[in-house]
Structures are given as C-alpha cells and as structure tokens.
C-alpha beads as a LAMMPS data file, in Angstrom:
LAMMPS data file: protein, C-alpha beads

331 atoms
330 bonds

1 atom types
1 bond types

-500.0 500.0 xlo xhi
-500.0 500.0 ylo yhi
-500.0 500.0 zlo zhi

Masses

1 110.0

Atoms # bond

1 1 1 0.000 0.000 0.000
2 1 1 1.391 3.395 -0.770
3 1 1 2.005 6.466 1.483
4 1 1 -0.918 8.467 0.209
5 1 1 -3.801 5.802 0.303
6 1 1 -2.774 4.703 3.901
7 1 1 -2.693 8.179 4.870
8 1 1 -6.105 8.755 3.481
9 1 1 -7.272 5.164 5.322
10 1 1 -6.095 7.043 8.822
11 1 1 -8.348 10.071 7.682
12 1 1 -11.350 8.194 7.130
13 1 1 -10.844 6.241 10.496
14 1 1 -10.598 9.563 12.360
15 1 1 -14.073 10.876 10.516
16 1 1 -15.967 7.658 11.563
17 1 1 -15.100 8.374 14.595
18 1 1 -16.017 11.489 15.519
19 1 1 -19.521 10.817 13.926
20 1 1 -19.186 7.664 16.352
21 1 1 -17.721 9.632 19.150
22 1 1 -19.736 12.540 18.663
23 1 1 -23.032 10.649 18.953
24 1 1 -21.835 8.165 21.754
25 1 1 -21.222 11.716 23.571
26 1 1 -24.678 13.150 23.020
27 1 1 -26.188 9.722 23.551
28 1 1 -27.913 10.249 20.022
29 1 1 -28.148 7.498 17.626
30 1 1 -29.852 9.853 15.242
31 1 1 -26.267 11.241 14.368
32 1 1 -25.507 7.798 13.198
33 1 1 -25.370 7.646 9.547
34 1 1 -24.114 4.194 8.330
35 1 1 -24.031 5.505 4.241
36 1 1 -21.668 7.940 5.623
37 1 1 -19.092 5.348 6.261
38 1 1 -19.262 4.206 2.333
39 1 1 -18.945 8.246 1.393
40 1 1 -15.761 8.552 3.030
41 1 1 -14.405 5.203 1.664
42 1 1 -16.227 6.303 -1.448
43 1 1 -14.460 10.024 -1.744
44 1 1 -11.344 9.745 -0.062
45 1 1 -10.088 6.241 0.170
46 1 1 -10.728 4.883 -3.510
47 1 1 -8.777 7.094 -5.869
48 1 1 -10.887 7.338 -8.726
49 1 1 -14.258 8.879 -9.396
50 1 1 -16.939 7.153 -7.682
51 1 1 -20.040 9.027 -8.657
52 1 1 -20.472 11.694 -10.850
53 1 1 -21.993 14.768 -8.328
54 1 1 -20.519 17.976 -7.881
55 1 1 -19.604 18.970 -3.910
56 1 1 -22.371 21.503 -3.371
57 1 1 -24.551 19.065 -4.825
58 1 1 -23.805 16.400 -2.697
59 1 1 -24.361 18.360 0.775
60 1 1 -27.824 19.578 -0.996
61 1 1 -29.170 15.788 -2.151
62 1 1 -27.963 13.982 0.784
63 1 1 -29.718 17.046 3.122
64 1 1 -32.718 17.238 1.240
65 1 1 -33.578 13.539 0.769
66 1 1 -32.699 12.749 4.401
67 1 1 -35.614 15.541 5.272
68 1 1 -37.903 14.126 3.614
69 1 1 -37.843 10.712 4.874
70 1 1 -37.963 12.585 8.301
71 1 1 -41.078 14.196 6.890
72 1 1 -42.275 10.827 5.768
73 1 1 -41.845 9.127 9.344
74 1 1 -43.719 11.845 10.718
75 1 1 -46.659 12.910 8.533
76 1 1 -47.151 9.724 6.500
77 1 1 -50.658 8.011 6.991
78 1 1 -49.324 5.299 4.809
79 1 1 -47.617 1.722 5.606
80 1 1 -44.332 0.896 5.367
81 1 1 -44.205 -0.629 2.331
82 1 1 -45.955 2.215 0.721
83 1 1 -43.468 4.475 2.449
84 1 1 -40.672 2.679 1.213
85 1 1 -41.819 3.322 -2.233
86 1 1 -42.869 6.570 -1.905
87 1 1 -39.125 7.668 -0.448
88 1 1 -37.836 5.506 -3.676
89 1 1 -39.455 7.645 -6.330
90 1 1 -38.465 10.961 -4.370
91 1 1 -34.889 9.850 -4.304
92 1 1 -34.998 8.773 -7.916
93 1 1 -36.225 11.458 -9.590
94 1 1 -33.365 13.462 -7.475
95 1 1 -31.081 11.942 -9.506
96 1 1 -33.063 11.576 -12.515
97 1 1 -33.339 15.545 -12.694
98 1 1 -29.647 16.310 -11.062
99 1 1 -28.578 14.053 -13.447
100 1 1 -26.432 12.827 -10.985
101 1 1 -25.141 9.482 -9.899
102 1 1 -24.951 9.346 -5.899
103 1 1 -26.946 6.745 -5.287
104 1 1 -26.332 6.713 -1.165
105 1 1 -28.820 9.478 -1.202
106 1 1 -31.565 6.240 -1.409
107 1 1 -30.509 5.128 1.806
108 1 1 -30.660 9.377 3.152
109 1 1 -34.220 8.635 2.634
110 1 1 -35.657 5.780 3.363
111 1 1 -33.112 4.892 6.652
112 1 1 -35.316 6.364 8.593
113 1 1 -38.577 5.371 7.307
114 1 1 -36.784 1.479 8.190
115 1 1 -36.138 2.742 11.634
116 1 1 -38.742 4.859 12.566
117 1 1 -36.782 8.499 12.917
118 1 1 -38.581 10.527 13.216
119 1 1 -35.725 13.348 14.824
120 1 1 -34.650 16.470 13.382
121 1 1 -31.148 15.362 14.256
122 1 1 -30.973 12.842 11.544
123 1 1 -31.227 15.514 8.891
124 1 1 -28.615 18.235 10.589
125 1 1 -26.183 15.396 11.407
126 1 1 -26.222 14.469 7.431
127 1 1 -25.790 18.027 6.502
128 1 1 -22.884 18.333 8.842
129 1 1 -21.718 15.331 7.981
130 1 1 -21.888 15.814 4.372
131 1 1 -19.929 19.178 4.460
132 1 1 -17.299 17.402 6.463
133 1 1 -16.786 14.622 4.071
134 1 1 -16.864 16.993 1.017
135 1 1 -14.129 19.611 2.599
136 1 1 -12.214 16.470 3.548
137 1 1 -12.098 15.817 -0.103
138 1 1 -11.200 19.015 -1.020
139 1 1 -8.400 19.061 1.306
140 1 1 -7.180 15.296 -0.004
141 1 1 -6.967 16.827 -3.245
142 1 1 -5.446 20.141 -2.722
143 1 1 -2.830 18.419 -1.122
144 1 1 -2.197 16.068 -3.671
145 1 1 -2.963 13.011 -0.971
146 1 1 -5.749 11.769 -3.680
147 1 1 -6.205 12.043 -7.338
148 1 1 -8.545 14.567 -8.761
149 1 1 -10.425 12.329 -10.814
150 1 1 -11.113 13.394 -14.583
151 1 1 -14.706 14.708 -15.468
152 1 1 -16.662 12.941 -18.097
153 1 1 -19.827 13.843 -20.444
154 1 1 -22.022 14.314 -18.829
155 1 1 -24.494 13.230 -21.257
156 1 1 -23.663 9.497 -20.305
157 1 1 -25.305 10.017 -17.114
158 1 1 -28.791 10.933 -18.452
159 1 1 -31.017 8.401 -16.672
160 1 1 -33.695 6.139 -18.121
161 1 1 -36.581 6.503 -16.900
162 1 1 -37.669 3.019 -17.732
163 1 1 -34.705 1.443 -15.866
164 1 1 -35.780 3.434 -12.555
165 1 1 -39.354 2.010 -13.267
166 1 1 -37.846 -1.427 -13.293
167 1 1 -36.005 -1.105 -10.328
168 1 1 -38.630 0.398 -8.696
169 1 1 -40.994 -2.745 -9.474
170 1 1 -38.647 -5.320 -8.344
171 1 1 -37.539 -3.713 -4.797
172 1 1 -41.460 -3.474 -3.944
173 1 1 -41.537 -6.956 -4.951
174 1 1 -38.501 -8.021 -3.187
175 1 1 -39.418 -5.904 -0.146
176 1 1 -43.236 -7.790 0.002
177 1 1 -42.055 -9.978 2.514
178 1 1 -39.524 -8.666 4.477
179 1 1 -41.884 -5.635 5.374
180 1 1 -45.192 -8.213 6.070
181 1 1 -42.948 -10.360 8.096
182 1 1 -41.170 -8.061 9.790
183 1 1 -37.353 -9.033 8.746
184 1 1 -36.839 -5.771 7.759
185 1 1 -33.169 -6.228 7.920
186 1 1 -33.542 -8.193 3.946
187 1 1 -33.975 -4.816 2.917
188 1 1 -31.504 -2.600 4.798
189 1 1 -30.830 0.637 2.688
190 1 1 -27.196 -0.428 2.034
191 1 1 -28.160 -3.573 0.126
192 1 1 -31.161 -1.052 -1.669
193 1 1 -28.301 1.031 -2.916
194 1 1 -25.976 -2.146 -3.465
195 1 1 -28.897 -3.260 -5.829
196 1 1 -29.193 -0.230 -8.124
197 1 1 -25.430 0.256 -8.420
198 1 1 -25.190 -2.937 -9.382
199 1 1 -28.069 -2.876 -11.673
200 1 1 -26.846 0.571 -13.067
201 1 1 -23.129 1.214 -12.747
202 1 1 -20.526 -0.490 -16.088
203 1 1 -18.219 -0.130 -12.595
204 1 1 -15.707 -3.707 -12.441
205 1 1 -17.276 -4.739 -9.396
206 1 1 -20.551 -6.298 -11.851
207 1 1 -18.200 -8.603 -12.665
208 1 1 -17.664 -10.215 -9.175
209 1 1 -20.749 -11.169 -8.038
210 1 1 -19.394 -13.741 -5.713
211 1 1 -17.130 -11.758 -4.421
212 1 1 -19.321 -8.281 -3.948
213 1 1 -21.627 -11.191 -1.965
214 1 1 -18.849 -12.544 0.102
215 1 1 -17.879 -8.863 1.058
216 1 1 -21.422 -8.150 2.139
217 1 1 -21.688 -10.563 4.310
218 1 1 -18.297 -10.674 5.931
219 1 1 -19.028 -7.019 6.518
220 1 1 -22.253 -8.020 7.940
221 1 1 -21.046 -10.375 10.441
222 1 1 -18.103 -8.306 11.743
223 1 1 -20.448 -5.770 12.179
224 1 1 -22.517 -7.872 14.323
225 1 1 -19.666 -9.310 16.055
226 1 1 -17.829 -6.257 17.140
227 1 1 -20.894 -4.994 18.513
228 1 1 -22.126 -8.057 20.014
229 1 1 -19.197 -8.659 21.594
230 1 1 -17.285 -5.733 22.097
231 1 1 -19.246 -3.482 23.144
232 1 1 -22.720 -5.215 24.230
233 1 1 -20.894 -7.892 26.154
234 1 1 -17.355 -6.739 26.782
235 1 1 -18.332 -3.108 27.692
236 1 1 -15.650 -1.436 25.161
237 1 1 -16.827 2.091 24.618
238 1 1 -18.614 2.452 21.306
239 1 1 -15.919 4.400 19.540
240 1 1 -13.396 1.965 20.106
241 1 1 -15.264 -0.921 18.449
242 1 1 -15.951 0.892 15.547
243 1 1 -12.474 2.248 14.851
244 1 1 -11.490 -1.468 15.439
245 1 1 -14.028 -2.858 12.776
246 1 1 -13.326 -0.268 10.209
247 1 1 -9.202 -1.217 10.593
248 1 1 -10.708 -4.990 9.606
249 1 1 -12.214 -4.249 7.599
250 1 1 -9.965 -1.847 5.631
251 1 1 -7.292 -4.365 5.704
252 1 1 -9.690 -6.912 4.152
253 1 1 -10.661 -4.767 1.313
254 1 1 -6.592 -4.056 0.362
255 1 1 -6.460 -8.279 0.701
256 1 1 -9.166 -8.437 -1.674
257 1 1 -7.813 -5.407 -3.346
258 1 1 -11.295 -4.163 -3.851
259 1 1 -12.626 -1.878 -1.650
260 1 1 -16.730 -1.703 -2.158
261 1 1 -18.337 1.103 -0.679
262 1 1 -21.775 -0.227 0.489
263 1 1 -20.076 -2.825 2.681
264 1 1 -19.345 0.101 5.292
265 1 1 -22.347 1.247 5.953
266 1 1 -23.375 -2.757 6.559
267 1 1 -21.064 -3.172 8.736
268 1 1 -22.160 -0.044 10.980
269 1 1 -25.452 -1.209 10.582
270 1 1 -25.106 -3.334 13.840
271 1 1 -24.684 -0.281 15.629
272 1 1 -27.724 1.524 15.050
273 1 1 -30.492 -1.288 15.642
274 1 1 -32.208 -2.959 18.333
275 1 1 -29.916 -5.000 19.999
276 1 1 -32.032 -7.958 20.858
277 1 1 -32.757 -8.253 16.544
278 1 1 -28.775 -7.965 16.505
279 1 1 -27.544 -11.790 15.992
280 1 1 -30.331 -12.305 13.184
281 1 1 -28.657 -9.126 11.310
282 1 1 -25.959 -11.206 9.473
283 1 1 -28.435 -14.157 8.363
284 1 1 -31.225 -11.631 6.641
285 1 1 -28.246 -9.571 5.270
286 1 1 -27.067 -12.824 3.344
287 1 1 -30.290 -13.977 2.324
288 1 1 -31.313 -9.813 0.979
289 1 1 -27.970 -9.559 -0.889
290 1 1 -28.004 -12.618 -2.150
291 1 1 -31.957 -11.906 -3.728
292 1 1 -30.399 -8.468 -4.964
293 1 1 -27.723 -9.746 -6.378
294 1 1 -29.428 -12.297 -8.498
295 1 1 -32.327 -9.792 -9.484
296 1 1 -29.678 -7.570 -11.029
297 1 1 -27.420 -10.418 -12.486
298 1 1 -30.428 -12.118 -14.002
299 1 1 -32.962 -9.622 -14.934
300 1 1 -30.748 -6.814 -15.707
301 1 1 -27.541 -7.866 -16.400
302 1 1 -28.923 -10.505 -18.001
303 1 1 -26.225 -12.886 -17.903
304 1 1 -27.700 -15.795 -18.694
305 1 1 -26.907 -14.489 -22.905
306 1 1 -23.273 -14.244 -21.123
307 1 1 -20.461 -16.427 -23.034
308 1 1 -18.744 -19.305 -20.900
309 1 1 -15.980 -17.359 -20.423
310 1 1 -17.445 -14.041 -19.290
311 1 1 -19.493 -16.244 -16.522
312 1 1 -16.714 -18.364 -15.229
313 1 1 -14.829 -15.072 -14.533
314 1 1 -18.413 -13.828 -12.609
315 1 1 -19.197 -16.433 -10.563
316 1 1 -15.701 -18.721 -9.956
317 1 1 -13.472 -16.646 -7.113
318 1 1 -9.818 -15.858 -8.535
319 1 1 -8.239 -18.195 -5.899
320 1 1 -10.145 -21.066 -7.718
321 1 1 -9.425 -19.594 -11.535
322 1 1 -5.984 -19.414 -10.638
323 1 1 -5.716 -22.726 -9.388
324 1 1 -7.264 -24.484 -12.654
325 1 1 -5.044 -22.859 -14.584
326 1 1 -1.696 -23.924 -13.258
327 1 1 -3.336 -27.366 -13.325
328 1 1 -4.190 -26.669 -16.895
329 1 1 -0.399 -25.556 -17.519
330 1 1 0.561 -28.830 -15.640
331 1 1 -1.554 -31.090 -17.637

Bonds

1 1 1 2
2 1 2 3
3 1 3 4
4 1 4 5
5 1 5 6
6 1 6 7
7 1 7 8
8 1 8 9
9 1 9 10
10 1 10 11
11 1 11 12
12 1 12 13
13 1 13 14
14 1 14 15
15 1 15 16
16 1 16 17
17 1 17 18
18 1 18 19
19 1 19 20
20 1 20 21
21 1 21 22
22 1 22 23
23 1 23 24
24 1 24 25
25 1 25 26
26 1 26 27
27 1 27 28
28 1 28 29
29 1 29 30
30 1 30 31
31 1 31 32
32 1 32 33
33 1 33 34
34 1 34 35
35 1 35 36
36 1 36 37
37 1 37 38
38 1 38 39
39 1 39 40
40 1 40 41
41 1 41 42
42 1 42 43
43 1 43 44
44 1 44 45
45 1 45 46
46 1 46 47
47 1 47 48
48 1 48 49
49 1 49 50
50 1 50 51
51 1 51 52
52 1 52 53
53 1 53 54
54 1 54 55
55 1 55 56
56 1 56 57
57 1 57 58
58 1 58 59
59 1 59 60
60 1 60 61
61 1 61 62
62 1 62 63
63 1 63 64
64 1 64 65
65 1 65 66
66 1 66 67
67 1 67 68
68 1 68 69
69 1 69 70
70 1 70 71
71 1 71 72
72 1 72 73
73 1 73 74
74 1 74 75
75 1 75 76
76 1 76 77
77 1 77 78
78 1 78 79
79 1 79 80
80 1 80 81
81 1 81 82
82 1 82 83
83 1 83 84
84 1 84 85
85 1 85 86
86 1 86 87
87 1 87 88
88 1 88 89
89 1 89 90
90 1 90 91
91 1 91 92
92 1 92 93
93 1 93 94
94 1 94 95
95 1 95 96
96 1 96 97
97 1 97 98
98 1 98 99
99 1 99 100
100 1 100 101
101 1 101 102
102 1 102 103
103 1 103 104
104 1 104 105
105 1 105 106
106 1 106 107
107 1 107 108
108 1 108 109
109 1 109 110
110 1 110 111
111 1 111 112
112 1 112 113
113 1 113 114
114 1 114 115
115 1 115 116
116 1 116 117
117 1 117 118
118 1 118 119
119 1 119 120
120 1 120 121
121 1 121 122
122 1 122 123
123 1 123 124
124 1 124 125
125 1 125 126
126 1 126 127
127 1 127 128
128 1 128 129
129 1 129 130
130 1 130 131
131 1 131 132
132 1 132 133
133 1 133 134
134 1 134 135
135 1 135 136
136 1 136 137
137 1 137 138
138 1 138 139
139 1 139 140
140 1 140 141
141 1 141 142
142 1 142 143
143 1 143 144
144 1 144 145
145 1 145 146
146 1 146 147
147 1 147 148
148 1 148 149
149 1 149 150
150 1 150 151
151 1 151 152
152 1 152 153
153 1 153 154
154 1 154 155
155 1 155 156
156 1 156 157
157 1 157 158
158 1 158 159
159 1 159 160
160 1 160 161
161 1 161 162
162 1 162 163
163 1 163 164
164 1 164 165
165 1 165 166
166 1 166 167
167 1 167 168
168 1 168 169
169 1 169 170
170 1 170 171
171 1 171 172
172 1 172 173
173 1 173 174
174 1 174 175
175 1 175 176
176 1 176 177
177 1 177 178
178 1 178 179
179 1 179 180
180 1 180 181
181 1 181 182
182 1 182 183
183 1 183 184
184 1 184 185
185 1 185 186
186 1 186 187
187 1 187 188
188 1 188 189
189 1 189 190
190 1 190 191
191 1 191 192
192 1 192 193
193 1 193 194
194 1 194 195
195 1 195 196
196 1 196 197
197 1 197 198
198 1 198 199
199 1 199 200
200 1 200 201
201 1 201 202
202 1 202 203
203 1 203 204
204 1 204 205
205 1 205 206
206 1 206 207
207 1 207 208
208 1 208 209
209 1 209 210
210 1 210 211
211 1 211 212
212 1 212 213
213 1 213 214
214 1 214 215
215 1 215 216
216 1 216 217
217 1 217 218
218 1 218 219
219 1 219 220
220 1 220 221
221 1 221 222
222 1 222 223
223 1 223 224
224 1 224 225
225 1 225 226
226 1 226 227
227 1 227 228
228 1 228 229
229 1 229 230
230 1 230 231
231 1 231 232
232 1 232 233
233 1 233 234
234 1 234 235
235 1 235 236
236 1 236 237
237 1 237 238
238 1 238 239
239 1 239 240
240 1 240 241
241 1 241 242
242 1 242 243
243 1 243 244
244 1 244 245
245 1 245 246
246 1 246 247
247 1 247 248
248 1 248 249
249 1 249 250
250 1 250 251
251 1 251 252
252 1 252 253
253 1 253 254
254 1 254 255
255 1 255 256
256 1 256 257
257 1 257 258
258 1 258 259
259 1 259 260
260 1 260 261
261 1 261 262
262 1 262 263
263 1 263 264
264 1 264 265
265 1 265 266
266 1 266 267
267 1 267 268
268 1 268 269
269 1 269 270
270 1 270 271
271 1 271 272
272 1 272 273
273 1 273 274
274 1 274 275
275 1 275 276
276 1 276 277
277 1 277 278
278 1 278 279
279 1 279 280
280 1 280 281
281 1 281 282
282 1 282 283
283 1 283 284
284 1 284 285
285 1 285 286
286 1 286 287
287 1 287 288
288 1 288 289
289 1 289 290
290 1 290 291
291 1 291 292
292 1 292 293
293 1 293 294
294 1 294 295
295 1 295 296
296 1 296 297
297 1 297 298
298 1 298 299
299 1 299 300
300 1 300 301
301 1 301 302
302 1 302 303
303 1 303 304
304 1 304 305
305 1 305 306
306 1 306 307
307 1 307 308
308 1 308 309
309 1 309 310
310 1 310 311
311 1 311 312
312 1 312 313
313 1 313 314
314 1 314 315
315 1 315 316
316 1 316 317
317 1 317 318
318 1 318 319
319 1 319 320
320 1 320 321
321 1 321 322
322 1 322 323
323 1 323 324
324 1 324 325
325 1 325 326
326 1 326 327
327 1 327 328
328 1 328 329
329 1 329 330
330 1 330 331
C-alpha cells in the first residue's frame, strides 16, 4: 500500500469516529449515519471517481432527501411498504433531474422510514456530515494526498426513466415480505443502494458477483460481532469498536484489493439497531444480498446471454481460476 492511500485510510478512520464519538457523547443514535461510512471510503479512500456529483450538490441531495424521509416518518398516513416506495421515487427522480449518480442518497431517505426516525437530528447530522466529508475531499486533493479524478460527459449520465421504473418494481416486490414479516433487515438501505449500483453502474465490481456477496456478508457479520461482543458484552466504549471494525475491515478490502463502498455502511449497521434483533442481522443480510444480487445479475444484467468465459470469470473466485489454470499448464 502506498504512502498516500494509507494516509487517506487514517483520515477516514478519524471521521468515523467522531460521527461515532460525537453521537456516543450526546447519547444520540440519530447522528448515526451508516451511508456515511461508504462516502468517506467512497471520496477519499478509492482514488478514482466514484459518482459523478458535484460537492455543493452532494451536501444539498444527501440534506434534502434525508428531510424528507424525516417528513415521511412523521406525517405519512401510509404503511411501510408504501413508504418505502414513496421515499424511492423521491430519491430517484433526485437523480433523474440532477442528473447525478450518488446513489447513497436512497438510503438518506428511506433509513429512517426502516427505523422509525422521526428526529430532526438525523437531517442536521447528514448536513454536517456531508460538508465534512466533502471539505475532507477538497483538502485530499489540494494536497495532492488523492487524485482529482477526470470529469466525463455528462451526457452518459442521463437516466432512463424506464430502468428506474424497473427497479422500482422489483424492490417493492422483493421488499413484500420482508416488510409483512417483519425481517426488515432483507432490505436494509445499504443492500437497496448495493442493488441499483449494481443494476446501473458499467463499474468492475458487476463482474464479481461472488465476491461483492462474500464482502457483504463478511461485513455483515463483523459488524454484528464487534458490537455483540465488544461493546454489548465486553463493555468497550462504542468508539473503540468501531475504529477497530473499520481497521478490519480496511485491511480486508486491500487483501481483496477491492474496496466496495456499500459494505461500510453494513457493517455499521449493527450499531444503530435494536440489539435484541442484533444476531439475526448477518443471516437476513445474506439472504437480501443474495436476492439483490441475483435480481440484477439475471434480470438486468442478463447474464444468462453471457459467453462461458465471461461467466466463469463472474461467478468462480480468482483463488479457484488461478488454481485451474496452473493445473491446466501442468496437464
């Protein structure tokens, strides 16, 4: 690892912590953003462009859209599942008219309509939060500690509005039963926006399926661990588990060498929900990515007109690949 990426590693540790530190302090779990986590990893860590926003834009989308799933909490006479959608279309047709990419603002909105919060202190801590993480970018690149990343046309990211409408039809179908059975945890925001970047984005990572699963998942149950264990059990203070799961987990994304931004905010999931749901939090979090993953691989993606080739590279880990071919070059 060089210099500047380990340095920017240290400065995303030190930001998840004060949001952690800051709200273990105030005693308010409201200031708890888990999508933060995959902003700064997002922004700082991984030095090319992530999505395609400007920095005002950012602190006004991820603002806005967290409001109004407030508002939604509060004044909605709907159900959840109703709720869910309505906070789905809002947040899409932010992006469809922004013509941005920054798909994290889906879980700004409907985290709270998941949880309940209903407190004005969700929406300030996002827009602190957000002008933190986008002066802490500015700074990273000023000082040369992260690439400024090239700007592209930005008439390739003019949205479809037929590919929201299908996304839109198969979360509400996906999110049927988790929302009448109450395992709300199948459709935790972070695997929502998991879903549409991997339905959306020409990023590598559609290409690893397996592996984007195995990093969910892993996330998931560290998560869950840490703050099982750690802190529920063990009595370590909040901010010290976290900074302890987020070093894991950074080292596991440089042994994988592919750092995917939705696994954060999984893994501070843990932190943020009843603790007595906490052990079943891993299990639904497998089962919901792995639904996700094979509505956007399959109906999508469509990779079932995908060559041999192209799917053995998908769906066989590199540890495996690797291994049949020096057995091929043996043979």
């Amino acid at each position: 690892m060089d210099k500047h990426k380990l340095i920017r590693y240290l400065f995303a540790l030190i930001m998840i912590g004060l949001m952690i530190g800051v709200s273990e302090w105030l005693d308010e779990k409201e200031i708890l953003f888990p999508e933060m986590a995959a902003l700064v990893l997002g922004l700082w860590v991984i030095d090319k462009k992530i999505w395609t926003v400007s920095r005002p834009m950012l602190i006004v989308l991820m603002t806005v859209c967290a409001v109004f799933g407030i508002l939604l909490v509060r004044y909605s006479p709907f159900p959840l599942l109703a709720n869910i959608a309505i906070s789905f279309v809002f947040t899409s047709l932010c992006l469809i008219t922004s013509r941005t990419t920054l798909i994290p603002i889906t879980s700004a909105a409907m985290l709270p309509v998941l949880m309940g919060t209903h407190s004005l202190v969700y929406p300030i801590s996002v827009f602190i939060m957000s002008i933190l993480v986008v002066t802490g970018q500015w700074f990273l690149e000023k000082n040369k500690l992260r690439q400024t990343p090239l700007l592209h046309n930005k008439k390739q990211y003019i949205h479809n509005p037929k590919h929201w409408i299908k996304l839109f039809f198969w979360l509400l179908l996906i999110a049927v039963i988790p929302v009448s059975t109450g395992q709300i945890y199948l459709i935790v925001p972070p695997l929502v926006v998991m879903f549409i970047e991997f339905s959306s984005s020409k990023a590598g990572f559609r290409n690893r399926p397996v592996q984007v699963y195995s990093i969910m998942v892993i996330s998931a149950v560290l998560g869950t661990l840490f703050q099982y264990y750690l802190h529920s059990k063990l009595g370590l203070p909040l901010v010290h588990t976290v900074l302890l799961l987020f070093s894991c987990l950074f080292i596991l994304f440089e042994i994988v060498g592919k750092p995917f931004a939705p696994a954060c905010a999984i893994a501070l999931v843990p932190m943020i929900i009843p603790q007595e749901n906490i052990l079943s939090y891993p299990f639904q979090v497998a089962i919901g990515t792995g639904v996700f993953l094979f509505v956007a691989m399959f109906f999508f993606q469509k990779c079932y007109r995908w060559r041999r080739a192209q799917l053995f590279v998908c769906f066989v880990p590199q540890v495996i690949r690797l291994r049949i071919k020096r057995l091929n070059r043996k043979m």
